[in-house]
MIMAR-758235 format. One line per 8 residues: number of its first residue (from 1); their letters; for each residue x, y, z of C-alpha. Coordinates in Angstrom, 3 decimals, padded with zeros to 6 digits. Layout:
NUM) a) X:Y:Z | ...
// end
This chain:
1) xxxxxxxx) 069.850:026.955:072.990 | 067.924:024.261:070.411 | 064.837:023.863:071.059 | 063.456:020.141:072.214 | 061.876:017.848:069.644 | 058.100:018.361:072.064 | 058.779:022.109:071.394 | 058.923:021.335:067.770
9) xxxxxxxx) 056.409:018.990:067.956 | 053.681:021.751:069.810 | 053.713:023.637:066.238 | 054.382:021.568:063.381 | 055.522:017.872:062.257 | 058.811:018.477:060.788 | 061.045:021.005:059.550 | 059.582:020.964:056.210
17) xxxxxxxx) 056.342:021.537:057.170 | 054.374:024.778:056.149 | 053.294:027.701:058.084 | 050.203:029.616:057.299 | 050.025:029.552:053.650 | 053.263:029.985:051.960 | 056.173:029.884:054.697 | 058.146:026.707:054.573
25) xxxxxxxx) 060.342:025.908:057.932 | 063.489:025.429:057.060 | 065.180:025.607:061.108 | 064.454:026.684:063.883 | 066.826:029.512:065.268 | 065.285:030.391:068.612 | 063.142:029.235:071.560 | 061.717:031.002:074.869
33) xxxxxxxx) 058.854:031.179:077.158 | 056.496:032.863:074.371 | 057.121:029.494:072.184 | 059.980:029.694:069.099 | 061.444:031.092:065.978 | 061.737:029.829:062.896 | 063.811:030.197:059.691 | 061.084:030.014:057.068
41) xxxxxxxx) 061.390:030.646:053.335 | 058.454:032.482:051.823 | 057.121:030.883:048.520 | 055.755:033.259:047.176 | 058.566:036.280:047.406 | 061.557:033.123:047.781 | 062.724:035.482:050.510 | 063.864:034.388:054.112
49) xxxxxxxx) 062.218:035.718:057.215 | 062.062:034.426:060.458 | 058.718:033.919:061.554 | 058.040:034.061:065.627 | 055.352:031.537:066.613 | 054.086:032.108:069.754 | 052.062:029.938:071.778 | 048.233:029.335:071.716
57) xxxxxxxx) 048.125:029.582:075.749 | 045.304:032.033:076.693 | 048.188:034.751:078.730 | 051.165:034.282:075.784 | 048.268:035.235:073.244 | 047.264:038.294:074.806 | 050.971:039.283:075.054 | 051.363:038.497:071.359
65) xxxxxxxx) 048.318:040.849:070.700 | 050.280:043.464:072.607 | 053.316:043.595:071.014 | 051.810:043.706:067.535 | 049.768:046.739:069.051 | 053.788:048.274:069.814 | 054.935:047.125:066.605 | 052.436:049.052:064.604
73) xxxxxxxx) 052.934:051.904:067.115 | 056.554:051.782:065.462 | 055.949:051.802:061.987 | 056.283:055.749:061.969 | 060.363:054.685:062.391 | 062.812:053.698:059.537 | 064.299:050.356:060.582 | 067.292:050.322:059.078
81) xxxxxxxx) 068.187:054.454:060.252 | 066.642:053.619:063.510 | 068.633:050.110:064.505 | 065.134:048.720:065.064 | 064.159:045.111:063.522 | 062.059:045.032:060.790 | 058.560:043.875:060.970 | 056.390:042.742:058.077
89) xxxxxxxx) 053.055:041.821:060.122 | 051.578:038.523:061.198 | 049.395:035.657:060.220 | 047.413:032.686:062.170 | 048.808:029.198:061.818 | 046.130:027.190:063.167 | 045.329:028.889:066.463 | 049.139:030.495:067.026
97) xxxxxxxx) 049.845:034.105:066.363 | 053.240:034.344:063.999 | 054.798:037.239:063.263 | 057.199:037.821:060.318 | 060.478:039.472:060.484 | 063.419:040.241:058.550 | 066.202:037.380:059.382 | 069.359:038.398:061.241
105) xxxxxxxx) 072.784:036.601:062.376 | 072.973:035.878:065.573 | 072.504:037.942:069.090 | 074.597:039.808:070.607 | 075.083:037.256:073.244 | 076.256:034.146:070.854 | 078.425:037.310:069.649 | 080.238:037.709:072.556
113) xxxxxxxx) 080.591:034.322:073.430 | 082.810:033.465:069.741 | 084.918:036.402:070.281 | 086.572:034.176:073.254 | 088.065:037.285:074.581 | 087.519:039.334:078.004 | 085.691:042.657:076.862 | 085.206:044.403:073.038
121) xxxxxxxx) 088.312:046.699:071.926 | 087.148:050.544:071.414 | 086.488:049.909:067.403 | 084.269:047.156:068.371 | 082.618:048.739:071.392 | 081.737:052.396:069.858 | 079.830:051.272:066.791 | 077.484:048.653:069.069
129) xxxxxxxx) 076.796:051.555:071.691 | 075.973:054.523:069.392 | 073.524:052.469:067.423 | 071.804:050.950:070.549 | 071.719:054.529:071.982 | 070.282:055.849:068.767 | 067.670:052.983:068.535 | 066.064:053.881:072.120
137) xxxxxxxx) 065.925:057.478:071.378 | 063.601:056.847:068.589 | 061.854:054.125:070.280 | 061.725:057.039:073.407 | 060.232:059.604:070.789 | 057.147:057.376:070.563 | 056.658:057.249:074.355 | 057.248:053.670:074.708
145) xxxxxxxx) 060.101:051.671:077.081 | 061.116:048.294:075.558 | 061.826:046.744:079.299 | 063.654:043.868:078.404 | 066.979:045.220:077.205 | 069.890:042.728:077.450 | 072.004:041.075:074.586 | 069.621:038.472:073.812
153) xxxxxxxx) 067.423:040.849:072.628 | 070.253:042.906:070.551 | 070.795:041.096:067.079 | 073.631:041.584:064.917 | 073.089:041.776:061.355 | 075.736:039.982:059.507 | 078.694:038.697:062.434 | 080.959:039.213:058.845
161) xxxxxxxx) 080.721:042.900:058.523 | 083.359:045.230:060.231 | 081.944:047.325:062.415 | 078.930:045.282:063.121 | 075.481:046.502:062.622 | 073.290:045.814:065.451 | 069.572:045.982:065.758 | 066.938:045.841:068.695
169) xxxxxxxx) 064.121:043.497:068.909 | 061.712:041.663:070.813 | 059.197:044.088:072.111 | 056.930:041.156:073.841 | 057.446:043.096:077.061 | 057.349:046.597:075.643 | 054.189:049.257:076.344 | 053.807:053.132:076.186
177) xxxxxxxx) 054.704:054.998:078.897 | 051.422:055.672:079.947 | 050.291:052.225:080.779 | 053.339:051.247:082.706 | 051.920:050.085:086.140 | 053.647:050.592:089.463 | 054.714:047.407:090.901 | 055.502:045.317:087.844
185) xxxxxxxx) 058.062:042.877:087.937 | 059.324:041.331:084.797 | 062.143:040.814:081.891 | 065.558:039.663:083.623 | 066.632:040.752:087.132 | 070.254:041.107:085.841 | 069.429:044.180:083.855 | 066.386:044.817:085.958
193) xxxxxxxx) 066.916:048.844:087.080 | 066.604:049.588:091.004 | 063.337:050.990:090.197 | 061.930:048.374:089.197 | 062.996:045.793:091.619 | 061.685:047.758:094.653 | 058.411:048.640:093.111 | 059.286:052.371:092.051
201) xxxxxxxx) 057.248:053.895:089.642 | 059.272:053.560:086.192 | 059.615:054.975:082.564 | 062.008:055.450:079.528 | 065.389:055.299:081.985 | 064.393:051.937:082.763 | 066.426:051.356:079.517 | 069.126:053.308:080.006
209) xxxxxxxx) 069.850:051.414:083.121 | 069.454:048.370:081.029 | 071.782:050.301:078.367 | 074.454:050.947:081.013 | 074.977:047.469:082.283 | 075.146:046.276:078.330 | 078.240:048.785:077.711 | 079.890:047.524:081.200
217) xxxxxxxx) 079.757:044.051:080.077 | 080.996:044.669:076.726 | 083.851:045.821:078.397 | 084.202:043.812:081.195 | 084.007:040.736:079.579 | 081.108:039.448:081.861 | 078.259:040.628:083.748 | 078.021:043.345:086.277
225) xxxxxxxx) 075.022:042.435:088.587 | 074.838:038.507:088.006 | 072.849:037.853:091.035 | 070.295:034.937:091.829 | 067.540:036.615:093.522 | 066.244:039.921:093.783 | 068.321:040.720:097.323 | 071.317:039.569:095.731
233) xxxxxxxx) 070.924:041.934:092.468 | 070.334:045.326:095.188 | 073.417:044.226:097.306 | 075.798:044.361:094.292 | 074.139:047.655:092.950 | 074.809:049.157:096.950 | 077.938:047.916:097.290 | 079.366:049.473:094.089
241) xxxxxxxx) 077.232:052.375:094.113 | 075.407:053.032:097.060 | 072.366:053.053:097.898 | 069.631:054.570:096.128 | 068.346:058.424:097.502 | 065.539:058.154:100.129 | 063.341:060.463:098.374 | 063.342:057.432:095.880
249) xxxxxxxx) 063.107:054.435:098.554 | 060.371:056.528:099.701 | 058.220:055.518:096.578 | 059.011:051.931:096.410 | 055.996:049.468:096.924 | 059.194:046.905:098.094 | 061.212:049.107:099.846 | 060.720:047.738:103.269
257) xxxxxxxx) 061.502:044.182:101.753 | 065.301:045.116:101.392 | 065.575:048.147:103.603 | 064.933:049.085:107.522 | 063.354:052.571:107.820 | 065.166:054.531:110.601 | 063.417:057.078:111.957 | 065.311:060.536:112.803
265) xxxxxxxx) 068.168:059.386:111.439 | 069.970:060.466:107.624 | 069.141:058.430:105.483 | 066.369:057.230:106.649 | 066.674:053.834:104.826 | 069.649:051.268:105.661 | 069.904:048.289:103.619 | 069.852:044.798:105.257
273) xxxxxxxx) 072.632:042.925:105.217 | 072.988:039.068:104.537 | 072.437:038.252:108.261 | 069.663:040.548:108.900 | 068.109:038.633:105.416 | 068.781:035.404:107.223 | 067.696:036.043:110.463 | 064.053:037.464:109.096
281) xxxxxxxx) 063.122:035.664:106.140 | 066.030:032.150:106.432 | 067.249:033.745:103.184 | 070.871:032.920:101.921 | 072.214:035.052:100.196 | 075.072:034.403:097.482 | 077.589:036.090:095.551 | 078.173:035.121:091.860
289) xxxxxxxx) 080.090:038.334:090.603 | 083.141:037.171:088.495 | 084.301:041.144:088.918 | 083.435:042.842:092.117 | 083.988:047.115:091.470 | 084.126:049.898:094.219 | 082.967:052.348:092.201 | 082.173:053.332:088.408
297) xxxxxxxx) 084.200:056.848:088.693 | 086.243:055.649:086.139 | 083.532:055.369:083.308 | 081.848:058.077:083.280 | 079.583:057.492:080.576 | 078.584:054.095:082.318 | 077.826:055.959:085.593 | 075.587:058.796:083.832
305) xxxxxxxx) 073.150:055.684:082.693 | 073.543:053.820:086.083 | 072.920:056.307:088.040 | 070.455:054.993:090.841 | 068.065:058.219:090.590 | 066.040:057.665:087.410 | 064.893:061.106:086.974 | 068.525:061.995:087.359
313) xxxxxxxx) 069.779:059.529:084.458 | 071.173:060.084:081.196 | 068.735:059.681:078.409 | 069.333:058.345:074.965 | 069.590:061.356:073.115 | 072.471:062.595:075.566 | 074.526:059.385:075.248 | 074.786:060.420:071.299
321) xxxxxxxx) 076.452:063.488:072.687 | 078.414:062.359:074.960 | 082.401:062.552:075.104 | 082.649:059.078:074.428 | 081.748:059.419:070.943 | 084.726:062.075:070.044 | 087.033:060.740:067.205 | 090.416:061.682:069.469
329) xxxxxxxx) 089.343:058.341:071.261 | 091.675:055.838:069.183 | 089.030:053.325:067.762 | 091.161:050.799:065.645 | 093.502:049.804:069.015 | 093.262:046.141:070.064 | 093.785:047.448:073.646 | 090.858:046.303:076.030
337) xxxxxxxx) 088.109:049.335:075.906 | 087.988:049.570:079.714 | 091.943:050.602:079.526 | 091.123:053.352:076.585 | 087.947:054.725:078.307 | 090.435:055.719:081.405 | 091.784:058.438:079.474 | 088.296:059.748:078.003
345) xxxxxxxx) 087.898:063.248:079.169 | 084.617:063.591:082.101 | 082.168:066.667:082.069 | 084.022:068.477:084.226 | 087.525:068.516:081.749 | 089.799:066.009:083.764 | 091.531:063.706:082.620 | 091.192:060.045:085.023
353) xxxxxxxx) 094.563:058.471:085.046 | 094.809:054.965:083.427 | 093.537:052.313:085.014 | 092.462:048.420:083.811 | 089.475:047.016:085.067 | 091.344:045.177:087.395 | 092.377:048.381:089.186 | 088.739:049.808:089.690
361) xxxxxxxx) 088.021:046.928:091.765 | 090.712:048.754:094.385 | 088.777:051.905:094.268 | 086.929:052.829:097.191 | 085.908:056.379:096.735 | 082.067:056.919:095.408 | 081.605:060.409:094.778 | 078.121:062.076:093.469
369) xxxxxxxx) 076.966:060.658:090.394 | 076.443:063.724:087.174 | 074.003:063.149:084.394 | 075.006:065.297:081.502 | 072.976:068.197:080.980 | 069.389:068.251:079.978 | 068.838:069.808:076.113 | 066.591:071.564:075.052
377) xxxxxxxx) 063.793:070.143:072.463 | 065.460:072.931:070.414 | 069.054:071.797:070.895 | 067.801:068.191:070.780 | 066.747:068.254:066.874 | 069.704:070.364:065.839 | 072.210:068.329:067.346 | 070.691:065.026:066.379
385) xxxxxxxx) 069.856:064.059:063.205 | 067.678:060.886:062.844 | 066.836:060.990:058.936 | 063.682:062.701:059.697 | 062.633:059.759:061.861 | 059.807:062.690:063.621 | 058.220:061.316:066.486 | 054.828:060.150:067.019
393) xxxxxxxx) 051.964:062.481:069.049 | 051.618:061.838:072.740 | 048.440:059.655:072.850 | 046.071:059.507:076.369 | 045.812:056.494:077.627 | 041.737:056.253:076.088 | 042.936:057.090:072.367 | 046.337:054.854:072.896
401) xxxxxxxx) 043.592:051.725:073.309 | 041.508:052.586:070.797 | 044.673:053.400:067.806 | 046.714:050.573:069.111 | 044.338:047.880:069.090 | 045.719:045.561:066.373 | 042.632:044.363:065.539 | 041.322:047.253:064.448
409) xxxxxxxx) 043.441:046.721:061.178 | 042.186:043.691:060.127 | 040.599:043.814:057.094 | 039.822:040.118:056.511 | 040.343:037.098:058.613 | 039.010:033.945:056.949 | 038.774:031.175:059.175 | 038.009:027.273:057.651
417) xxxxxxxx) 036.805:024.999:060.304 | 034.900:021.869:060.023 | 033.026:019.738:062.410 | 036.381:017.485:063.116 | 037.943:018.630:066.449 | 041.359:017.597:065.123 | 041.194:019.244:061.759 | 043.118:021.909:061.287
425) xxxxxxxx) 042.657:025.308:061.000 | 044.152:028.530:059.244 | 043.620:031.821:058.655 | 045.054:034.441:056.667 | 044.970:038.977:057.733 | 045.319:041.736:055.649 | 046.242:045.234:057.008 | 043.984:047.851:056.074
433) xxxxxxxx) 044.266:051.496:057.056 | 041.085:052.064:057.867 | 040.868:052.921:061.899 | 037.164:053.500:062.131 | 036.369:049.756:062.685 | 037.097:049.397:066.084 | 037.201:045.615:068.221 | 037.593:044.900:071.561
441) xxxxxxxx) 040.371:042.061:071.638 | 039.762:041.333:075.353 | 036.165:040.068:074.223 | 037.656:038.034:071.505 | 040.339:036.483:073.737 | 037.785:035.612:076.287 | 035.153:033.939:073.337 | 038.531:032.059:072.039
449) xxxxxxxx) 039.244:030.423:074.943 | 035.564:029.512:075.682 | 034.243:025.936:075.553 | 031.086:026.913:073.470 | 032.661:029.261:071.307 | 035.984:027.548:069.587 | 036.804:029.981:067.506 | 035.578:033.385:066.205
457) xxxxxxxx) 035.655:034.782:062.745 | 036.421:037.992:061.531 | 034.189:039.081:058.181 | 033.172:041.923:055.909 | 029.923:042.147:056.580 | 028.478:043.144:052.973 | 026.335:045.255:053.685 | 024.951:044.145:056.893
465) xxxxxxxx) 024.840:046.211:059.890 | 024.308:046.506:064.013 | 020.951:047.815:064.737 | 022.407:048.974:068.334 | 025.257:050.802:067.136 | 025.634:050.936:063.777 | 028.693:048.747:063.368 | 029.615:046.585:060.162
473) xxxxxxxx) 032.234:044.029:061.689 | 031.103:041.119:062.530 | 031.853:037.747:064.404 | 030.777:034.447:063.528 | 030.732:031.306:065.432 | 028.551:028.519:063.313 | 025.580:030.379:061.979 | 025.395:033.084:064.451
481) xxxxxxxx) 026.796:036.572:064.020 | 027.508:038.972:066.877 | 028.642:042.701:066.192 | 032.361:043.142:067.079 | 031.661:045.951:068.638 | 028.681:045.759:071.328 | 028.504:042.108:070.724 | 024.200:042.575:070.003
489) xxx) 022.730:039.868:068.043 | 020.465:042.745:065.843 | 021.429:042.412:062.643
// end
């Protein structure tokens, strides 16, 4: 989707216009909620990056100072080994946060939609799975679930080169493990796991649920859950796969929106139907699926990552080693992959007859779903190599604030403002290694959205120091300096 000319218009003049000091706009590629992306060439390396500007509204800033918290959390990870987007840090232009990125083709999704055919071939769909897999298990190894998994968010690297390279981005949504709070709704409810939509506690197999309905539409052709709201999404997953364990609708903070508890009865949960939706909330519901299946017996691998039980689902690291990947399967046929994968050997040694995707929307029979085994952290780093990718040390939830605040690395930020409301206003940021300086960005998001105080500055204080604790970064509005750490006026 192009962007509008007022979306244009919210960050710069024209398409020649310059961002921070030396990127020059040359198009702009992509546009969401957070604000857009931009083509830019840089001036002084005559490279081309693509810079994401994101908005200077007070809740898309703080996100923005998240995810470059998770992006430097990443750094520890190869990019190019570990199928992950390269990131090459972030500037101010004016009072929006950019952050600079290598440039890629196009996403998965425009992918798809050129290929005007109904679901990859095996060559195709292989290469895009094992790298995807391989990028969440190092993302995984740092503790942190990216939460907005879907093709939009996969980018292909050059749409020329046979098999494509794909690589994961946008981590706007993305947090460690440890901060993920009960109850939070967000990304898109098409690859929104169960979990999630009835208020389950959640972690790393949110993805893999994510993961699983990627794979089913690269087959398929088209999406497996399309639904409109919330109700419709659950009814699809139910009807295909049943519904989830109680010991799992027990947890949910939504259960009893979707579900009537019976009592003394097995299970104790029975999901409402359309007219029991109607009759207590007016609620229509609707069905949009283009492919309605029975069952997912006859992918195996798909049903290991979807399997309603998160602590029962297939992680990353086991979808490396899975069956799937075993050179017997023919990967150069222009046969539909759903027709291939029918003769893929299970985890039990059978082989499933051959059936098109047609067919599995005739099967009625849903048997227990079977992760593949567990390995051991032993097994795990024999049988998977990741270039010595190592993972980073578990963090508490008091040490993941203090290491991950962005802030913290800022060496420098110069900010030039006059007296004229509509001047402008930039600012350049260094990184510097040093973590002993630590800020509190919730204190500098509140004083930049204040009406006295327009704008802070960041500054080496020379010298100077807090008389309350010691500190040497400072913040300046006008004359005045506050420490940037207990915000005291000694000086």
């Amino acid at each position: 989707m192009r962007p509008n000319s007022n979306s244009r218009e919210h960050f710069f003049h024209n398409i020649r216009s310059t961002l921070g000091n030396c990127h020059i706009v040359e198009d702009i590629i992509g546009e969401g909620g957070f604000g857009v992306v931009a083509k830019c060439r840089n001036t002084d390396t005559n490279k081309t990056v693509a810079i994401k500007i994101n908005k200077s509204e007070a809740g898309i800033l703080q996100q923005a100072v998240e995810e470059i918290a998770i992006l430097k959390r990443l750094r520890c990870l190869n990019p190019d080994t570990c199928n992950i987007v390269r990131w090459d840090g972030f500037f101010f232009h004016k009072e929006n946060i950019c952050m600079t990125f290598e440039l890629l083709d196009q996403s998965l999704y425009h992918y798809l939609q050129e290929q005007h055919t109904r679901g990859l071939t095996m060559g195709e769909l292989k290469p895009i799975l094992h790298q995807l897999a391989t990028a969440l298990a190092h993302l995984h190894s740092t503790e942190t679930v990216h939460a907005d998994l879907k093709p939009v968010n996969v980018m292909v690297v050059n749409r020329d080169q046979h098999p494509i390279q794909v690589k994961l981005i946008d981590f706007g949504l993305a947090c460690p493990v440890s901060e993920v709070k009960q109850g939070a709704c967000f990304g898109t409810v098409w690859y929104s796991a169960p979990e999630m939509l009835l208020g389950v506690p959640f972690k790393e197999s949110f993805d893999m649920w994510s993961l699983g309905l990627i794979m089913a539409e690269l087959i398929l052709g088209c999406h497996l859950y399309p639904g409109k709201t919330v109700y419709d999404v659950l009814r699809f997953m139910v009807e295909t796969q049943g519904q989830p364990p109680d010991e799992v609708l027990d947890q949910g903070l939504y259960t009893e929106n979707y579900f009537f508890k019976q009592n003394n009865r097995t299970p104790r949960w029975r999901f409402k139907s359309p007219e029991d939706m109607y009759y207590q909330y007016g609620f229509y519901a609707s069905d949009t699926r283009d492919i309605k299946l029975k069952s997912l017996d006859e992918i195996d691998l798909i049903k290991s990552m979807l399997n309603m039980d998160a602590s029962k689902r297939i992680m990353a690291r086991e979808v490396l080693q899975h069956p799937f990947f075993d050179p017997s399967i023919p990967e150069s046929s222009s046969a539909n992959a759903g027709e291939i994968l029918a003769h893929t050997e299970n985890h039990e040694g059978n082989t499933s007859p051959s059936m098109s995707a047609a067919s599995w929307e005739e099967r009625t029979d849903s048997h227990a779903q079977h992760p593949a085994p567990a390995l051991s952290p032993v097994s795990w780093v024999e049988r998977v190599d990741f270039s010595d990718q190592s993972p980073s040390q578990s963090l508490s939830a008091a040490s993941w604030e203090k290491r991950a605040d962005f802030v913290a690395s800022w060496r420098e930020l110069v900010v030039r403002q006059n007296s004229d409301t509509n001047s402008s206003k930039t600012a350049s940021m260094h990184f510097d290694n040093d973590s002993s300086n630590i800020w509190n960005p919730t204190a500098w998001m509140k004083k930049h959205s204040s009406e006295t105080y327009y704008l802070w500055s960041f500054v080496d204080s020379d010298g100077l120091f807090c008389l309350t604790c010691q500190c040497k970064i400072f913040l300046r509005c006008s004359t005045r300096l506050r420490c940037g750490e207990c915000e005291d006026h000694s000086i």
